[in-house]
C-alpha positions in Angstrom: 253.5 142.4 80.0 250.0 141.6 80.2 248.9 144.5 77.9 251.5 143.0 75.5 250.1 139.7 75.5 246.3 140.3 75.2 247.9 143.0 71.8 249.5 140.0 70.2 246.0 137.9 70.9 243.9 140.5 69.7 246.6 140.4 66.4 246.3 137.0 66.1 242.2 137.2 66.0 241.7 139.5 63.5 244.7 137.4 61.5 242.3 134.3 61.1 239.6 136.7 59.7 242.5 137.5 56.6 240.5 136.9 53.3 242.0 133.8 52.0 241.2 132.4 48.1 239.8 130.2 46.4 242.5 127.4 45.1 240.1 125.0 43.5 240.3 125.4 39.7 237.7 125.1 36.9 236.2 121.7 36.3 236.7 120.8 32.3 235.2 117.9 31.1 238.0 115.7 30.1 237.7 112.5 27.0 238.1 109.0 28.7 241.5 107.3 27.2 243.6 104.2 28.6 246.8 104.5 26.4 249.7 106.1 28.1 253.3 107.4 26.9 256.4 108.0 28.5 258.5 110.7 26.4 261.8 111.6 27.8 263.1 114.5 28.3 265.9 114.8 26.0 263.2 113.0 23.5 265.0 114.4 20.6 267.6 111.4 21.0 264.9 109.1 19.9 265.9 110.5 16.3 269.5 108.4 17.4 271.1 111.5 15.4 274.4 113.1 17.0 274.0 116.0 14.6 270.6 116.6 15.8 271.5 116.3 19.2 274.6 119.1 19.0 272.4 121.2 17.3 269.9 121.0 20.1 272.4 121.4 22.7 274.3 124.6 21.1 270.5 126.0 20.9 269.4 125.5 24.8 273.1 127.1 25.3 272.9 130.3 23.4 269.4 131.3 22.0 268.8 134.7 22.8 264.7 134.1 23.5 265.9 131.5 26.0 268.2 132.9 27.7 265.1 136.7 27.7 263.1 134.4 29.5 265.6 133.2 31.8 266.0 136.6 32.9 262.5 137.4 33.4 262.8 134.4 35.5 265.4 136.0 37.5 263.4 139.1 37.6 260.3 137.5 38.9 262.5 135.9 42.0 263.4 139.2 42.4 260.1 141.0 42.6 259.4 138.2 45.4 261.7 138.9 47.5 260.4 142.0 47.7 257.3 141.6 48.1 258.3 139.2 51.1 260.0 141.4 52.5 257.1 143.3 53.7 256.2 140.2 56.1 258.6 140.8 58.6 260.0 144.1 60.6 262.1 146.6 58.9 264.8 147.7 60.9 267.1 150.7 59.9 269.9 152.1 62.0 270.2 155.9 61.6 272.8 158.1 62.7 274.1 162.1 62.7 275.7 164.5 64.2 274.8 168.6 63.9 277.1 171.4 65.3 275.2 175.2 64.7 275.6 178.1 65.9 272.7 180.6 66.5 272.5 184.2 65.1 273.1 186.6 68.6 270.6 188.9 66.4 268.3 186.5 66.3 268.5 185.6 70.5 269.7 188.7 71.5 272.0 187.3 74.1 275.6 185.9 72.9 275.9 183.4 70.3 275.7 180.0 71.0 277.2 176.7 69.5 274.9 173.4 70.0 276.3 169.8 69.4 274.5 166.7 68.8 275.1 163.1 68.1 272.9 160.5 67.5 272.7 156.7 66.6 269.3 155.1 67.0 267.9 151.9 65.4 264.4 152.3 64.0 262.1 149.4 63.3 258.6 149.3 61.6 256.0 146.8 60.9 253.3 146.4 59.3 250.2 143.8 61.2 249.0 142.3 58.3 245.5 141.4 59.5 243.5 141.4 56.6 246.2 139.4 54.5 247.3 141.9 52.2 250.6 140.9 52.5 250.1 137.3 52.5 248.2 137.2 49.6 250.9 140.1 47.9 253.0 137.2 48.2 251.2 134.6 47.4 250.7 136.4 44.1 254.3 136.7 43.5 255.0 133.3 43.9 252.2 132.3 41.5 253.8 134.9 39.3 257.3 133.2 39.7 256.1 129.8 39.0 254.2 130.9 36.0 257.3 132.9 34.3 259.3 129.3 35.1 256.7 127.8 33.3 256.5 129.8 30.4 260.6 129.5 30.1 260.2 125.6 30.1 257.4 126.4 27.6 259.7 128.2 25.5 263.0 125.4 25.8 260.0 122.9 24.4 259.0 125.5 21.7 262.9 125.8 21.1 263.8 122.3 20.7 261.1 121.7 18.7 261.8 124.4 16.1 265.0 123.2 16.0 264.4 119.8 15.2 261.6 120.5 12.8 264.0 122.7 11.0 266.5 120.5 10.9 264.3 117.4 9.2 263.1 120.9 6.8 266.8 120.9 6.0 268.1 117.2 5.7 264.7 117.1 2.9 265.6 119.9 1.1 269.0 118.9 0.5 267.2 115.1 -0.7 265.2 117.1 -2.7 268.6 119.0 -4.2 270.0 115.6 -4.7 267.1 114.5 -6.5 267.1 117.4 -8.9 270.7 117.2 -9.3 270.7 113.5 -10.5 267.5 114.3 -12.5 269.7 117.0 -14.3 272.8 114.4 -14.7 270.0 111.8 -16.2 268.3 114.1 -18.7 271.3 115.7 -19.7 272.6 112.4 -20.7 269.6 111.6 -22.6 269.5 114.8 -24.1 273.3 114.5 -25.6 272.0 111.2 -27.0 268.6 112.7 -28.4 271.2 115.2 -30.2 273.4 112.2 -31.5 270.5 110.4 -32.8 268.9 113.7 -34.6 272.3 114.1 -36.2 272.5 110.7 -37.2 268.7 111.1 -38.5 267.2 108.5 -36.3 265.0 110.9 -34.7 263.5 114.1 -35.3 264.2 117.5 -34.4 260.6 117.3 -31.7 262.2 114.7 -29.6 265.3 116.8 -29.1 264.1 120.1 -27.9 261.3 118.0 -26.1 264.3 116.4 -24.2 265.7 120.1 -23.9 262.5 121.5 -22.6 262.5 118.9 -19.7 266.5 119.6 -19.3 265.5 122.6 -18.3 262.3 122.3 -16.2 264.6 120.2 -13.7 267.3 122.6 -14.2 265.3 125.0 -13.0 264.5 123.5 -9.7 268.0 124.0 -8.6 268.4 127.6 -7.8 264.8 127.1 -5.8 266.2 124.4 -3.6 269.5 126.1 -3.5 267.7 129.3 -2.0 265.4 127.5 0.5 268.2 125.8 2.2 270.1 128.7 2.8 267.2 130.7 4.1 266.7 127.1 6.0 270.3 127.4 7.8 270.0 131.0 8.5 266.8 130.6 10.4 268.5 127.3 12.3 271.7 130.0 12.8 269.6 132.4 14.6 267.8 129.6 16.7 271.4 128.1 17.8 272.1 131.7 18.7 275.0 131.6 16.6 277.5 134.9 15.9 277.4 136.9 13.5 280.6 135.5 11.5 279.9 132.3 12.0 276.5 132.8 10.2 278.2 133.8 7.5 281.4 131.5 7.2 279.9 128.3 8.3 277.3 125.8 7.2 274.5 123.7 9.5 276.2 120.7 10.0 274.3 117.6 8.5 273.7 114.2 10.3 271.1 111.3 9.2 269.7 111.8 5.8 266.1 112.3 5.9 265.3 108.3 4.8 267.0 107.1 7.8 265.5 109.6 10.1 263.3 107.7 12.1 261.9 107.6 15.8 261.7 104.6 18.1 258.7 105.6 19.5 255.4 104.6 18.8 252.5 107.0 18.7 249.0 105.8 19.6 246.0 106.3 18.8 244.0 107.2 22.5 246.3 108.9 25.2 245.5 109.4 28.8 243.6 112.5 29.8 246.4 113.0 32.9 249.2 113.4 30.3 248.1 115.9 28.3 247.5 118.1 31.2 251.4 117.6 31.9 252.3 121.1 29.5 254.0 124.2 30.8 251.9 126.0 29.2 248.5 124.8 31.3 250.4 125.3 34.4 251.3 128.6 33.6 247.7 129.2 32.7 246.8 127.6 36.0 249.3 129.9 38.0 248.4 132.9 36.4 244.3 132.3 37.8 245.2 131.5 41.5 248.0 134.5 41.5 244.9 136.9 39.8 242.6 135.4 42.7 244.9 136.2 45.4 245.2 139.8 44.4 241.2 140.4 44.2 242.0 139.3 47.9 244.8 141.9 48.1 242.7 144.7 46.6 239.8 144.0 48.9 242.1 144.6 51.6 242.1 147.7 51.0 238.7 148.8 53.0 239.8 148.0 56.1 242.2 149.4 58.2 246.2 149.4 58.0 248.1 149.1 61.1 251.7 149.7 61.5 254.3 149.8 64.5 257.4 151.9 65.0 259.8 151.6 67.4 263.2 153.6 67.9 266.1 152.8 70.4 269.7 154.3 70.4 271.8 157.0 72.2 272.0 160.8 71.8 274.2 163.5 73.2 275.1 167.1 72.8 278.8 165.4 73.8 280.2 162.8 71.7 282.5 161.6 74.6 278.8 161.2 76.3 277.1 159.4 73.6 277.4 156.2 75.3 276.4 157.2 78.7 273.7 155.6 80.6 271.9 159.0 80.6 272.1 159.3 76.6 269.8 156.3 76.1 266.5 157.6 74.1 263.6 155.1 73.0 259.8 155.7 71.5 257.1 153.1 70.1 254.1 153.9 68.3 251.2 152.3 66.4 249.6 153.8 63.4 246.4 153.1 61.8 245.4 154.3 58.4 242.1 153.4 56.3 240.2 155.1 53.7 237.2 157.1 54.5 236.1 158.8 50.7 238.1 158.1 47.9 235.7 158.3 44.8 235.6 155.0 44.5 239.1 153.6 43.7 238.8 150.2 46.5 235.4 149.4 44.5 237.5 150.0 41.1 240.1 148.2 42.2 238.4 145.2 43.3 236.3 144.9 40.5 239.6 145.3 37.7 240.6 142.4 40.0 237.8 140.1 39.2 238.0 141.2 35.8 241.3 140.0 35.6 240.8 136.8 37.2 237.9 135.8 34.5 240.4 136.8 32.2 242.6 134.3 33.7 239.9 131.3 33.7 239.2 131.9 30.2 242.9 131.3 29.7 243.4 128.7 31.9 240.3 126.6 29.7 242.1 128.0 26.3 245.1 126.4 27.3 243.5 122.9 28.0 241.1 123.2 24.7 244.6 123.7 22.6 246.2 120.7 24.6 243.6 118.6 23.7 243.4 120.3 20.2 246.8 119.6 18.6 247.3 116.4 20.2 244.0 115.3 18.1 245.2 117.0 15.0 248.7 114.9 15.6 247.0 112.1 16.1 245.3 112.3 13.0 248.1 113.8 11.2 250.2 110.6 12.0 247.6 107.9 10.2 247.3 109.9 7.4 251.1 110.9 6.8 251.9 107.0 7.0 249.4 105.9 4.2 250.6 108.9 2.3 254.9 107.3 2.5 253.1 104.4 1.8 251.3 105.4 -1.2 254.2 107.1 -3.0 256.7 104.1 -2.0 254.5 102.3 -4.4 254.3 105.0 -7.2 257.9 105.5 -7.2 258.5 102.1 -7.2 256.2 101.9 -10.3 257.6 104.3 -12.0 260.5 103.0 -12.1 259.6 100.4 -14.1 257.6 102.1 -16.1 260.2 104.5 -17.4 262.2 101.4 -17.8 260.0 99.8 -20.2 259.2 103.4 -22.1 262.4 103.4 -22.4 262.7 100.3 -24.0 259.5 100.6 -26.6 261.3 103.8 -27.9 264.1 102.3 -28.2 262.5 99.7 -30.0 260.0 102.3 -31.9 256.9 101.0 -30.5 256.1 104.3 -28.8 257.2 107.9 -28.9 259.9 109.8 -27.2 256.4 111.4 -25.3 255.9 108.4 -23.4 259.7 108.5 -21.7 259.1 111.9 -21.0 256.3 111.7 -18.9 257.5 108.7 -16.9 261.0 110.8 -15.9 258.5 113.6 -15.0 256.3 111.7 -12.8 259.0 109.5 -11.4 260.9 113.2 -10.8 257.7 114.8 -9.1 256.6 111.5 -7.2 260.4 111.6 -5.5 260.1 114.9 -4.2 256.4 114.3 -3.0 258.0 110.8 -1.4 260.6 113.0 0.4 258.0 115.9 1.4 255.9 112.9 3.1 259.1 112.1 5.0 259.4 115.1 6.1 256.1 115.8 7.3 256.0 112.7 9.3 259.2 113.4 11.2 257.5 116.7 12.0 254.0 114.9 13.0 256.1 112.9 15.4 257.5 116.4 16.8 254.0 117.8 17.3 252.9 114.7 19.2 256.0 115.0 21.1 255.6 118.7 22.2 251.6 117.8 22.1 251.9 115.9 25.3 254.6 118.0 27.0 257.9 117.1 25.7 258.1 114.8 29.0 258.0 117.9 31.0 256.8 117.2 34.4 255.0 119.9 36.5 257.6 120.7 39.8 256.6 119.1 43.3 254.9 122.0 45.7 
């Protein structure tokens, strides 16, 4: 008993000498800003679109990236169980039985016939006093939590693409409409362009110039046509739709893009704290401690393994003695293992270690430079998109007019059919810009969104 004891002590000693790592991460210097935001979760609802909201929905439900992910999720679970496994005893039970009979050539006396019947258990463990396994684990852990990261990474990158193809969609069919009602209004004009020339009001210039522009805006149509069904196939394969249904059905359409509009401010500082809220920095950050607890692991490797193995059961040359008090058998044993010359593969292996946990910090600062990165460009990206709706509500607005009164002078012959022409093409070009700007500032407000996380929050330890 008292050689047991002062084992375990000895255990426990060289334990507390286990190499632990280092958990403190890089310092970054970080801007000074008051402002903060609270973004939901389901912050694609600020949009107030049902449309957008099923789409959304049927995505996180059946897109075939996510639900990859997800499984390496699964996997990564998996791989720590096993490596936790190797923390505590292993116990097997073994059994057999063997009947033989030996050669009398080979004795030289009679044959004989031997029986024996065995069931044992067998445990084995392994004293983990330089923290190999500790750390083993440790590294799997850091492993799961990163993969769980990077598949809340991926449902913000999903979302995302889904909304900002959406609002690419609801502006392409504006800019159809558009095109289409340009078509219906120039074909008009040019029926009446026709009338006149036959009447001999006006000359033969004005009507194929009236033609010419027929057929510039006609033109358009098979474009826009194109883009939005490229536009729904891409949104198919993000909503992880089938096959057929790809191909019978349409994306269903909600708000149009005018009346798309979030109910949530953007502005212009944000707190340091909050950016740092993105899966994809604590996925960096898990990645560097799980790459510093395996230099740990690999310099475990110079120093000794020790391992114990003990066996208890029963055996017999009788089965109907197997159970007998004088069929018990039992053993213990301690092994010890530790490299002597290996050419150098602990060095290597420590040192592709350290290699990989630089690689990690420079990773880990990447991910907080690009944080900080598109959040500025969003920033940014929201003043200027504004000004820009701003600017063209006033040229359309003005164009109106204008293409009202050149209408009006040729009527009236103070000007030529020129003047009308270029008003309907401006007015036509400045729409489509107006609905472009639209778009672009629903998608700004998507960037900012995922920007600052998507009002993902980083688990609780």
């Amino acid at each position: 008993m008292l050689k047991t004891v002062l084992s375990l002590s000895v255990a426990l000693i060289f334990t507390g000498c286990a190499f632990t790592p280092d958990n403190i991460l890089p310092t970054t210097q970080l801007p000074v800003a008051e402002a903060k935001v609270s973004i939901q979760k389901d912050w694609w609802k600020y949009f107030n679109d049902p449309v957008l909201n099923q789409l959304i929905e049927a995505a996180l439900e059946n897109n075939q990236n996510l639900a990859f992910v997800t499984a390496k999720v699964d996997e990564s679970r998996a791989k720590l169980g096993i490596t936790s496994s190797e923390a505590l005893p292993r116990i097997d039970l073994t059994g057999g039985a063997r009947r033989a009979e030996v050669s009398k050539n080979q004795t030289g006396k009679d044959s004989q016939i031997s029986s024996d019947y065995k069931l044992a258990a067998q445990a084995s463990w392994e004293l983990d006093l330089w923290g190999r396994v500790r750390n083993s684990t440790a590294a799997a852990k850091q492993d799961l939590m990163a993969v769980e990261y990077n598949r809340d990474a991926a449902q913000l990158a999903l979302t995302t693409e889904v909304a900002q193809g959406y609002f690419n969609l609801r502006a392409l069919d504006a800019q159809l409409e558009i095109t289409q009602n340009t078509v219906k209004s120039r074909s008009e004009s040019n029926e009446l362009q026709q009338k006149r020339f036959r009447g001999g009001v006006t000359s033969e210039l004005d009507v194929k110039q009236s033609e010419v522009e027929l057929g510039n805006a006609q033109s358009n149509i098979p474009d826009f046509q194109e883009s939005i069904a490229r536009q729904e196939s891409a949104l198919s394969v993000l909503l992880g739709q089938s096959a057929r249904v790809m191909m019978t059905e349409n994306i269903s359409r909600g708000k149009s893009i005018s009346d798309l509009q979030v109910n949530t401010t953007i502005p212009a500082q944000l707190s340091s704290e909050l950016l740092l809220q993105r899966p994809d920095i604590a996925q960096a950050e898990a990645n560097l401690l799980a790459s510093r607890a395996r230099i740990q692991v690999a310099r475990a490797a110079y120093f000794p393994r020790i391992s114990l193995t003990g066996l208890l059961g029963v055996e017999s040359g009788n089965l109907n003695n197997l159970f007998s008090a004088n069929s018990n058998i039992w053993s213990y044993a301690g092994d010890l293992a530790m490299p002597l010359f290996n050419s150098g593969l602990t060095a290597a292996q420590v040192d592709q270690a350290k290699a990989q946990e630089r690689q990690a910090v420079a990773q880990y600062q990447e991910a907080i430079q690009k944080a900080f990165s598109e959040t500025r460009s969003t920033l940014i990206a929201n003043q200027t998109v504004q000004k820009k709706i701003e600017y063209e509500l006033v040229q359309v607005n003005a164009l109106k007019v204008q293409l009202r009164l050149a209408t009006l002078r040729y009527d009236n012959g103070y000007s030529s059919y020129l003047e009308v022409l270029d008003a309907q093409r401006s007015l036509f070009n400045t729409q489509l810009s107006l609905v472009a700007a639209q778009r672009n500032q629903l998608k700004v407000q998507v960037e900012f969104i995922k920007a600052i996380g998507g009002g993902w929050e980083k688990p609780a330890l």
